[in-house]
C-alpha positions in Angstrom: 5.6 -22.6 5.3 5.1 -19.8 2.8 5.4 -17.0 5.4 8.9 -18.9 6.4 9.7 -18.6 2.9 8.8 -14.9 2.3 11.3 -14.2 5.5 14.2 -16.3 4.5 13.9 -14.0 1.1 13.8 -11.1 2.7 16.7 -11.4 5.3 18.7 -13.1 2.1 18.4 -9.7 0.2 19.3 -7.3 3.1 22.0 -10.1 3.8 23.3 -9.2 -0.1 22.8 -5.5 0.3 24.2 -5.1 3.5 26.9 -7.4 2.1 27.6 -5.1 -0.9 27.3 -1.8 1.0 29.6 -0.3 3.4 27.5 -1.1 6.9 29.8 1.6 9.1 28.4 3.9 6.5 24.9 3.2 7.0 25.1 3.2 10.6 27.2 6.3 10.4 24.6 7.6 8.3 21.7 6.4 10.9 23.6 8.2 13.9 24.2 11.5 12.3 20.6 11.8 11.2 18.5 15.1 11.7 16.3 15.0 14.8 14.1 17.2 14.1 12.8 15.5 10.8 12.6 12.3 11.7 10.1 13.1 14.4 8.0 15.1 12.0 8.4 12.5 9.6 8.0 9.7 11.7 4.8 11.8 13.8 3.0 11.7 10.4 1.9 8.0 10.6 -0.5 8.8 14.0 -2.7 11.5 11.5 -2.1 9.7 8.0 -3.7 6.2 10.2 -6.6 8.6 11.3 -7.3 9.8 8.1 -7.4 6.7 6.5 -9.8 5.7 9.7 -12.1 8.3 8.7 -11.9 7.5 5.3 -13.3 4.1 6.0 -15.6 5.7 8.4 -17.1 7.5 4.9 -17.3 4.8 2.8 -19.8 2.7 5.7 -23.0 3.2 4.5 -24.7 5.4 7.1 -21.6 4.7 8.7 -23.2 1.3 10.1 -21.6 1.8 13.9 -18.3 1.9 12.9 -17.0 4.6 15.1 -14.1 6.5 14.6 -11.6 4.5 17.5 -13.0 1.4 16.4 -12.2 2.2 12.8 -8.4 2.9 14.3 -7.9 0.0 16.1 -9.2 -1.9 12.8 -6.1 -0.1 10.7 -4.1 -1.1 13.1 -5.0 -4.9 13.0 -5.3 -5.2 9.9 -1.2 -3.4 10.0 -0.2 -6.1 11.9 -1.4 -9.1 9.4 0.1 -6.9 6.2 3.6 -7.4 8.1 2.9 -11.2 7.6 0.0 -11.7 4.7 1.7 -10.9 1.3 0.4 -8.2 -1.0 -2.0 -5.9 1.9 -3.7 -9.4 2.4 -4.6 -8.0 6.3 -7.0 -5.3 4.7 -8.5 -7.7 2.7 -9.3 -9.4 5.7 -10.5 -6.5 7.4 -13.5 -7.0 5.2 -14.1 -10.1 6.8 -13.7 -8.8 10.2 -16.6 -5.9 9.4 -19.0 -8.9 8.5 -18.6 -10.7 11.5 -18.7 -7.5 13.6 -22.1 -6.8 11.9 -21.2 -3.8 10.4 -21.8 -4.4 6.9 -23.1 -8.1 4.6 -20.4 -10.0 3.6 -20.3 -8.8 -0.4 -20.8 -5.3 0.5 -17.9 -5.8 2.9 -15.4 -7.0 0.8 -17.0 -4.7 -2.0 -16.1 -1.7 0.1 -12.2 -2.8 1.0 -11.5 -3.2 -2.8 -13.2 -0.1 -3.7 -10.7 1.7 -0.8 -7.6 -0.2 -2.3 -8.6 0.5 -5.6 -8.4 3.9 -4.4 -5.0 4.2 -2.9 -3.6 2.2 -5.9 -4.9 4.2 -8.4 -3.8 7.9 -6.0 -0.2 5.7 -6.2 0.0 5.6 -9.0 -1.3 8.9 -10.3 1.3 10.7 -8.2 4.1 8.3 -9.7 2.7 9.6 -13.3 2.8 13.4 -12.0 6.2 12.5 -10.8 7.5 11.1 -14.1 6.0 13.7 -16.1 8.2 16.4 -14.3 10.8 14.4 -13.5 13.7 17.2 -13.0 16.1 15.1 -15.0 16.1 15.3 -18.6 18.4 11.9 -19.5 16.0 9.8 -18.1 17.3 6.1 -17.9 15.6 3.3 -19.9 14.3 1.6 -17.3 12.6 4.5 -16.0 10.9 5.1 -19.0 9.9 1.2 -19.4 8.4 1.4 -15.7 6.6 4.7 -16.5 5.0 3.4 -19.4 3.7 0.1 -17.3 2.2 2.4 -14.6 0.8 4.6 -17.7 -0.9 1.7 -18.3 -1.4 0.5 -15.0 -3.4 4.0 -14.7 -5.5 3.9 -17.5 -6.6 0.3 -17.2 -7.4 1.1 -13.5 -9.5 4.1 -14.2 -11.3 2.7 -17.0 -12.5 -0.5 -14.8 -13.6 1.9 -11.8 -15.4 3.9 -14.2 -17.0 1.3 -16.9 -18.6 -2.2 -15.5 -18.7 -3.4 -18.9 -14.7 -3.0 -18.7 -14.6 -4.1 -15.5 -16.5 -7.6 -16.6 -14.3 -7.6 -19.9 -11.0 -7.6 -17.3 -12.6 -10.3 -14.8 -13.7 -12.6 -18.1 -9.7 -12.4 -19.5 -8.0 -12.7 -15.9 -10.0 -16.2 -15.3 -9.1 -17.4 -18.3 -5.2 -16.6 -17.7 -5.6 -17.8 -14.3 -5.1 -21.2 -12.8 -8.6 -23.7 -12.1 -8.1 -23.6 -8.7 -8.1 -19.8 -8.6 -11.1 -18.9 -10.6 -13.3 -19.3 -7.9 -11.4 -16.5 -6.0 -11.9 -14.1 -8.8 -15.8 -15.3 -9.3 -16.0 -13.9 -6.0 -14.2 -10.1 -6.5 -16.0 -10.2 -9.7 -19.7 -10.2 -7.9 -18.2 -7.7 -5.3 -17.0 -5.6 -7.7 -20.3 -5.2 -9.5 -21.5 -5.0 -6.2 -19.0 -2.0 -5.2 -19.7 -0.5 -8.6 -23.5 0.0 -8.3 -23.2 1.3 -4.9 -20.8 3.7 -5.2 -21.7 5.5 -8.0 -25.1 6.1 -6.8 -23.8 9.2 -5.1 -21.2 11.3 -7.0 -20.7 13.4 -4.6 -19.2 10.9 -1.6 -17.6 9.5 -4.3 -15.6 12.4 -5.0 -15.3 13.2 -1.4 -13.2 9.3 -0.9 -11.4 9.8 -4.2 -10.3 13.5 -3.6 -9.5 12.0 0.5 -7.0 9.1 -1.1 -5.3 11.8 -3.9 -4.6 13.7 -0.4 -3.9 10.6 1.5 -1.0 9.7 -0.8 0.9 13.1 -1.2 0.7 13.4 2.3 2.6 9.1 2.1 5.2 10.2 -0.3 5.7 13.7 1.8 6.5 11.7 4.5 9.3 9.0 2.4 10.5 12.8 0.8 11.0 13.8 4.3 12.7 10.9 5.3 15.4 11.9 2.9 16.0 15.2 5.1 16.3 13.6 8.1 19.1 11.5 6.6 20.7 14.9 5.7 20.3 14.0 1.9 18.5 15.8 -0.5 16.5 14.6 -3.7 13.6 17.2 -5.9 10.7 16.4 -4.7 9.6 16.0 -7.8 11.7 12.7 -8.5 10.3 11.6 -5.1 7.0 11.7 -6.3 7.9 9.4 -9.5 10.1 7.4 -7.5 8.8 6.1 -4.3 5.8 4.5 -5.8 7.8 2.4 -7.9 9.4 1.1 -4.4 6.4 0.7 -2.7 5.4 -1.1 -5.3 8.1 -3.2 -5.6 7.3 -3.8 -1.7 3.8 -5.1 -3.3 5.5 -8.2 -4.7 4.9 -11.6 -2.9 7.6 -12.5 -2.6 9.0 -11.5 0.6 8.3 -10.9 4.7 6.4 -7.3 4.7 7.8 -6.0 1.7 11.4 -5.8 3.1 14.1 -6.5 0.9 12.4 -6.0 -2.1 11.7 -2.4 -1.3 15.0 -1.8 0.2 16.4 -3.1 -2.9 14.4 -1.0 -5.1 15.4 2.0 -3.1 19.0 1.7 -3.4 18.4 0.9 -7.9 16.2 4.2 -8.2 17.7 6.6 -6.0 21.0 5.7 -7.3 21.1 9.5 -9.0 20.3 11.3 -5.9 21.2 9.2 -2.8 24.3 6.7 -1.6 23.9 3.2 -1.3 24.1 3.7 2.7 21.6 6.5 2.7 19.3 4.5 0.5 19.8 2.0 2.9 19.0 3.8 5.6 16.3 5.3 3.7 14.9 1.6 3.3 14.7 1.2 7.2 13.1 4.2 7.1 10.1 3.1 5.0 10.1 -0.1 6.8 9.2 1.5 10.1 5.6 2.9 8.2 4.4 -0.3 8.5 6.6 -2.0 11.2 5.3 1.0 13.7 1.6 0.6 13.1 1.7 -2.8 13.6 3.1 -2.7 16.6 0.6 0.0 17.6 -1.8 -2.8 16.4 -0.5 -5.8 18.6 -3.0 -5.4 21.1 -5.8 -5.5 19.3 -4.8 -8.3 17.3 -6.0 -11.4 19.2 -9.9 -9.9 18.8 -8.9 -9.5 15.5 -7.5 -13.1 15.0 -10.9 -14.8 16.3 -12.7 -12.5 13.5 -10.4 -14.3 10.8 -9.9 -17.6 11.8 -11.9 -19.4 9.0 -11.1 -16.3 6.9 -9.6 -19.3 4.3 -13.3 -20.0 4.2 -14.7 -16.2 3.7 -17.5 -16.4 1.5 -19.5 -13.2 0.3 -23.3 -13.5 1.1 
């Protein structure tokens, strides 16, 4: 019933944007687009999935047989259940998957999928700060800099619990308090992982460095790719504002709230990039994104009903 929910949200918000936009003008824009970008900027998902596939390869400990395909086909899956689970849910489950595969203990499983997304979060955001610290226009709205100081924050707070556990217990102590009863035990769970994650990855400083360094890249290489989506469309925007805006939308597409992210990213598209790009190129720039995850997923399809009989009873996933 929720997932119903999420897509009735999302096709209501692209039914109010496409509603308040001129659609001959998207599609106009859509037909006159540049060729030549779009495959390069639609080629980059096949080496930015491998990357990330030999990212997770580094974090196994002594890689544990995940081979490099296998660790592909895994992205993929797990692609497929982000379209559909709300908030990256599908890698999340992907730690699940890796127990039952028998390539890592249940805690250590889960431990290493939050330490990965705490990763690309944190990269995220770090660019989005980079990008708002140079941000090429000097009248910055207000919004812009209310969101910057949240992500600021966002920043420090993330940093500051990857680095300290004592922070990192401090944070888990207040968010179970805030939370609902029925929740708690969700968060007793990350909790243990986390110190789990914690005292395993900082055993070696170097691989450390070597997965944090890996997601800075990672995410330039993500926001390169939305930057050249922009070309293709025959628009332009500084790269720089790129860099502080596109996280923003991606996290907007974070929300729960809707089917994949869509509508809410679109939306946020079309509010930031107001100074640089038309409502039909923002649009456009929206279906764009969308295909980052739609395309991957669909590259995932047939790997997904292996996938499915992994995380059946992942409702039930219990660290051991």
């Amino acid at each position: 019933m929720k997932r119903l929910i999420s897509l009735a949200v999302s096709f209501l918000i692209l039914a109010l944007i496409y509603w308040q936009i001129d659609f001959e003008s998207l599609l106009e824009v859509l037909r006159n687009c540049n060729i030549g970008w779009l495959i390069i900027s639609l080629g980059m998902i096949a080496p930015l999935i491998m990357i990330t596939a030999w990212r997770l390869q580094e974090l196994m400990p002594n890689r544990r047989g995940l081979g490099f395909l296998e660790a592909n086909r895994l992205i993929l899956a797990s692609s497929v259940l982000n379209m559909i689970l709300p908030s990256k849910m599908g890698d999340i489950a992907k730690a699940y998957f890796m127990r039952q595969r028998g390539h890592l203990e249940g805690a250590l499983a889960l431990s290493l999928v939050v330490f990965e997304k705490s990763c690309d979060l944190l990269s995220l955001l770090l660019w989005c700060v980079f990008g708002l610290i140079f941000y090429p226009q000097p009248e910055r709205p207000w919004w812009l800099w209310v969101l910057g100081g949240i992500v600021c924050l966002g920043l420090v707070t993330g940093i500051l619990i990857l680095a300290s556990q004592k922070v990192a217990q401090a944070f888990f102590i207040l968010i179970k308090k805030v939370l609902p009863k029925k929740l708690r035990p969700k968060v007793v769970k990350l909790q243990v992982s986390w110190g789990e994650m914690h005292d395993y990855f900082w055993r070696d400083r170097a691989q450390l460095t070597k997965i944090v360094l890996t997601s800075i890249i990672l995410w330039f290489l993500h926001l390169l790719q939305i930057w050249l989506f922009i070309l293709a469309l025959n628009a332009s925007t500084p790269f720089l504002a790129n860099l502080a805006l596109s996280p923003l939308a991606i996290l907007a597409g974070l929300l729960p709230l809707t089917f994949g992210g869509v509508g809410t990213r679109d939306a946020a598209l079309i509010v930031f990039y107001q100074p640089y790009l038309s409502a039909p190129v923002a649009a456009a720039l929206g279906i764009l994104c969308t295909s980052r995850y739609l395309l991957p997923a669909l590259g995932g399809l047939p790997f997904l009903e292996r996938y499915l009989r992994s995380v059946k009873d992942f409702n039930s996933f219990e660290t051991k």
